[in-house]
C-alpha positions in Angstrom: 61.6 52.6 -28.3 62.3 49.6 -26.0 60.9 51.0 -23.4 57.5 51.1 -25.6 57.8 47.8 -26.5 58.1 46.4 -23.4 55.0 48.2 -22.3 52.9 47.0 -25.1 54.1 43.1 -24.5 53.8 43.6 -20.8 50.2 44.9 -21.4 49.4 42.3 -24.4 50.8 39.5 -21.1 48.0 40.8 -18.8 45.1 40.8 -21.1 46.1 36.9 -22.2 46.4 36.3 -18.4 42.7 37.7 -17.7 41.0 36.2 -20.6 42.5 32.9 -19.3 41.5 33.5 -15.7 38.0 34.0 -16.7 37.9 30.9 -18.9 39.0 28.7 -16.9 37.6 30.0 -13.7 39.5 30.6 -10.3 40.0 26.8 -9.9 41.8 26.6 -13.0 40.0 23.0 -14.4 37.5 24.7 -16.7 34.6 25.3 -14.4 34.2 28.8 -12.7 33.9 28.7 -9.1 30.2 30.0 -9.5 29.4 26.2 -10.1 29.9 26.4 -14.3 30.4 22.3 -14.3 27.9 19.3 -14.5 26.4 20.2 -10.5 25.1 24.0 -12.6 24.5 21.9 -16.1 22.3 20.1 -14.7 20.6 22.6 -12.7 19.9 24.4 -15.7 18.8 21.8 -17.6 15.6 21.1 -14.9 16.8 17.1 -14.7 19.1 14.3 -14.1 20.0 11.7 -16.8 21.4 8.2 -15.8 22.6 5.7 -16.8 21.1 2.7 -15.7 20.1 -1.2 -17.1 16.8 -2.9 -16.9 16.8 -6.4 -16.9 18.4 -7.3 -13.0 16.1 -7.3 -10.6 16.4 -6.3 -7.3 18.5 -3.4 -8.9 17.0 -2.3 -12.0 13.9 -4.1 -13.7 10.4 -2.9 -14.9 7.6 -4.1 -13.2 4.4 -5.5 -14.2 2.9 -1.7 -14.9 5.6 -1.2 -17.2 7.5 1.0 -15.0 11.6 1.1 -14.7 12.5 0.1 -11.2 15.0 -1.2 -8.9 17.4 -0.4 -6.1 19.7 1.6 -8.4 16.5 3.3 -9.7 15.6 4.8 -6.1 19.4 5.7 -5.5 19.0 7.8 -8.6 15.3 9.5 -7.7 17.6 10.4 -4.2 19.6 12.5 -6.2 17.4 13.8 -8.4 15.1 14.9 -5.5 17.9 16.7 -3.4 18.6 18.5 -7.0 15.1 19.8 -7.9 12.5 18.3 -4.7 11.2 16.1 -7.5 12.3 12.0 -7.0 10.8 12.0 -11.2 12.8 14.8 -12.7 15.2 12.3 -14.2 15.7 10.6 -17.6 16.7 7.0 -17.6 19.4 5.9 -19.9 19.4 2.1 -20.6 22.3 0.4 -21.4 24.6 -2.7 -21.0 26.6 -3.7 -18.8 29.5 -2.9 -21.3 28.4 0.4 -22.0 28.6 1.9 -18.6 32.1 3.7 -18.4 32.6 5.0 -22.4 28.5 6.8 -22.0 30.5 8.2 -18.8 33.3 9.0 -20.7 31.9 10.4 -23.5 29.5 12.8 -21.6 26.3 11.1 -23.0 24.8 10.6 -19.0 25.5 12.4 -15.3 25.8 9.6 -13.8 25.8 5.9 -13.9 23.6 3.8 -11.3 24.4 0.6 -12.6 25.7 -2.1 -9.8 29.0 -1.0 -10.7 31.6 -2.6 -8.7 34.6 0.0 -7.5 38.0 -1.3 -9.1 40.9 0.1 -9.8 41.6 -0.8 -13.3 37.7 1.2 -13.9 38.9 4.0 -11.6 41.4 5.4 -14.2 38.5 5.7 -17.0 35.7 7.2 -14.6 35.3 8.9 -11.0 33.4 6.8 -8.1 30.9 8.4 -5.4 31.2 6.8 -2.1 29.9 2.8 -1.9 26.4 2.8 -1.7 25.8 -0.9 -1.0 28.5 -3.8 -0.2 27.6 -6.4 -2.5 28.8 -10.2 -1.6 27.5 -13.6 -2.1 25.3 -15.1 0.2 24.0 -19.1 0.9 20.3 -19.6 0.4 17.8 -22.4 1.2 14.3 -23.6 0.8 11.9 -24.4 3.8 11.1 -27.7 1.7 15.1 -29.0 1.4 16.9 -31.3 4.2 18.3 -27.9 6.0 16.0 -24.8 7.0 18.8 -22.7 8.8 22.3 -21.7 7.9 23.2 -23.4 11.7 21.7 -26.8 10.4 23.5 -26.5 7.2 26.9 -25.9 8.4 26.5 -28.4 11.5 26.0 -31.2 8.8 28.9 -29.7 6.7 31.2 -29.5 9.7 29.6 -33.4 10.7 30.8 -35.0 7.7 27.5 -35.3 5.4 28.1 -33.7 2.0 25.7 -31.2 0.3 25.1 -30.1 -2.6 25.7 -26.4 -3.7 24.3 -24.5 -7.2 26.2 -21.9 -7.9 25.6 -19.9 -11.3 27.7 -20.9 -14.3 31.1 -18.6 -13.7 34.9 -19.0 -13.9 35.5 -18.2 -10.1 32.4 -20.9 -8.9 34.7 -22.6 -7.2 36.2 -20.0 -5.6 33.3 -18.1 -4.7 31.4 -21.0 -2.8 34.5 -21.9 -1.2 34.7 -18.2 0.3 31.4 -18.2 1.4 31.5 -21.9 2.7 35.1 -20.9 4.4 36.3 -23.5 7.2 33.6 -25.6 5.4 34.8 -27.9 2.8 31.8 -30.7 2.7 30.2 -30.2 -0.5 30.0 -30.4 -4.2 29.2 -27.8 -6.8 26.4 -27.5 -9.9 26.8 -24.7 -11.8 23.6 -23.4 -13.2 23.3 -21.0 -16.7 21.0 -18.7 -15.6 19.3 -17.1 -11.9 15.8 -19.0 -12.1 17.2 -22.3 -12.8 19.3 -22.0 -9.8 15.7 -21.3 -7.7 14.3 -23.9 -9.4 17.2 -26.9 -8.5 16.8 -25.3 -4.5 13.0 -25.2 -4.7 13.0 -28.6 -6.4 15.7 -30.6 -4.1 17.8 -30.9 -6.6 21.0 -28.8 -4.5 20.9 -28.3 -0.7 21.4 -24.7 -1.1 22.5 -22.6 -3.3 24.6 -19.8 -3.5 23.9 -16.0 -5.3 24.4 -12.1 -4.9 23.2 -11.2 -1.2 21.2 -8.9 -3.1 19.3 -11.7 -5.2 19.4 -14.1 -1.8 17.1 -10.9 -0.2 15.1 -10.1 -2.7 13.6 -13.8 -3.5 13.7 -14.1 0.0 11.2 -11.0 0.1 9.1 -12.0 -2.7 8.8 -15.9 -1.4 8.8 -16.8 1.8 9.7 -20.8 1.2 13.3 -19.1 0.5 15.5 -18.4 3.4 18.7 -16.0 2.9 21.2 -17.4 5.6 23.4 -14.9 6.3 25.9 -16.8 5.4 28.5 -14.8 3.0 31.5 -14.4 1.6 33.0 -12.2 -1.0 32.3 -8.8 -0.4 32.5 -5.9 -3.1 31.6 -2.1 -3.2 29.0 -0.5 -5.4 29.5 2.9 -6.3 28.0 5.6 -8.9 30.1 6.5 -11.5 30.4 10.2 -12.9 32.5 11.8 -15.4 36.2 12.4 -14.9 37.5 15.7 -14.3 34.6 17.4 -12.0 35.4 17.0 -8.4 32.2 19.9 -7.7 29.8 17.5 -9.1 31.0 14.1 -7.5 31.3 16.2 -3.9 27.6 17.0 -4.6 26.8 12.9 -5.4 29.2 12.0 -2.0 27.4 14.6 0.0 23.7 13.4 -0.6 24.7 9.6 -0.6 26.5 9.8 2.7 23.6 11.7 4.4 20.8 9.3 2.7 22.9 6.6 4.6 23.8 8.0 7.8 22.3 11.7 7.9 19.3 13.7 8.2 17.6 11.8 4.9 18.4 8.9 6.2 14.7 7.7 5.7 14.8 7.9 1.8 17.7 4.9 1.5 15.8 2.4 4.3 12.5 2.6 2.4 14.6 1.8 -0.6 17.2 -1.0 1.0 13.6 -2.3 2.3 11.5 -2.2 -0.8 14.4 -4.2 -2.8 15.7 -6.1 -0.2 13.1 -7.0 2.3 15.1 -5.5 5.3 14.4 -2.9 7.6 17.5 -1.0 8.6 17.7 1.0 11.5 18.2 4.7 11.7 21.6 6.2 11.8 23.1 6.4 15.6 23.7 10.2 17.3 27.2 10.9 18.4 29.7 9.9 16.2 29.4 9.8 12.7 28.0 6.6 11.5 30.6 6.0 8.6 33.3 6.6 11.2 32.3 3.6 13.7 
């Protein structure tokens, strides 16, 4: 009789075993190994939905036609078009700035291109791709102020004269002209409330230079040629894409086509984007080593 019983619960053992195997799939995290995660979800659903803003141009904006744009736009079409050959087979998801990790969390995009900035403290909520762009501040002129070159600017700085800096309305101003003016410590700040008054107070002679997002310092740079982005920076930070926790299938997938829009064989689809949005034409990836490796 024990004998029988031990049989049956041995046998009743095995079956739980198998149904568990096959639910959760031979890498035991809920998807099967035949891609059953967001990578086949969104396969099967024929398109991409991300989460993205709309009102901060160069990275996500609509355009006189009406049209959603934007650097973050194009890094999302580059997905979508390794996923189906189509750069449009994706639905935009606007949102704040505040709403970018709990849509993530709670499943209601793929992914978020959204000039998110890596961090830690954000890392334990959400998974990040690979940087896609190194954000920092840059110093920015106008052809009609006292200084037409960063080299003129700091030679007056480092000769005694003091400028005048405008710097948008922040908690860290100080800091973050002082990291980009670094070893240069002639001037005084105006903080500004909002992006185009801080073009207008350059434009207008009302600051020496002013100070913004590299990627802001491009773009106007690109749209006006009166503005001059110096090359001076400071203050580097990483942009990545943020996906769901828990699927390390689909953020492989993201990695894999971001590193090889930067540095591989589609490379071609990220410089017509970093040029569009930020009036720069980058050169193509090196052979031999690896470019993210140099």
């Amino acid at each position: 009789m024990k004998r029988k019983l031990r049989s049956i619960l041995a046998l009743l053992m095995a079956v739980v075993m198998i149904a568990a195997f096959t639910a959760c799939g031979s890498n035991g995290n809920g998807s099967s190994a035949s891609g059953g995660g967001k990578l086949q979800e969104v396969l099967d659903r024929g398109y991409l939905i991300v989460g993205t803003g709309s009102t901060n141009a160069p990275w996500h904006f609509y355009d006189d036609d009406g049209n959603l744009c934007g650097f973050d736009v194009s890094m999302a079409k580059i997905v979508a078009n390794s996923l189906f050959g189509d750069p449009e087979a994706v639905k935009f998801v606007e949102q704040s700035s505040d709403e970018r990790v709990p849509n993530l969390v709670n499943g209601n995009v793929d992914i978020c291109f959204q000039f998110m900035t890596i961090s830690a403290e954000r890392a334990q909520q959400i998974e990040f791709t690979i940087p896609y762009y190194t954000e920092g501040c840059e110093a920015l002129l106008h052809i009609s102020g006292k200084y037409q070159t960063g080299d003129q600017l700091l030679a007056a700085m480092d000769s005694g004269t003091k400028v005048t800096v405008a710097v948008l309305q922040n908690s860290f101003a100080e800091d973050i002209v002082a990291d980009v003016f670094a070893g240069h410590d002639n001037y005084t700040v105006d903080q500004y409330e909002d992006q185009a008054l801080l073009y207008q107070a350059l434009a207008s002679g009302r600051c020496d230079v002013a100070v913004c997002d590299m990627s802001n310092a491009k773009y106007q740079a690109s749209l006006d040629s009166s503005f001059v982005a110096t090359g001076i920076s400071g203050r580097p930070q990483n942009y990545g894409a943020g996906v769901q926790k828990g699927d390390q299938e689909w953020l492989n997938y993201v990695n894999t086509v971001l590193q090889d829009a930067m540095c591989g064989a589609t490379y071609q689809s990220y410089i017509d984007a970093y040029e569009q949005w930020f009036g720069v034409k980058l050169n193509p990836p090196q052979t031999g080593k690896p470019g993210m490796y140099r």
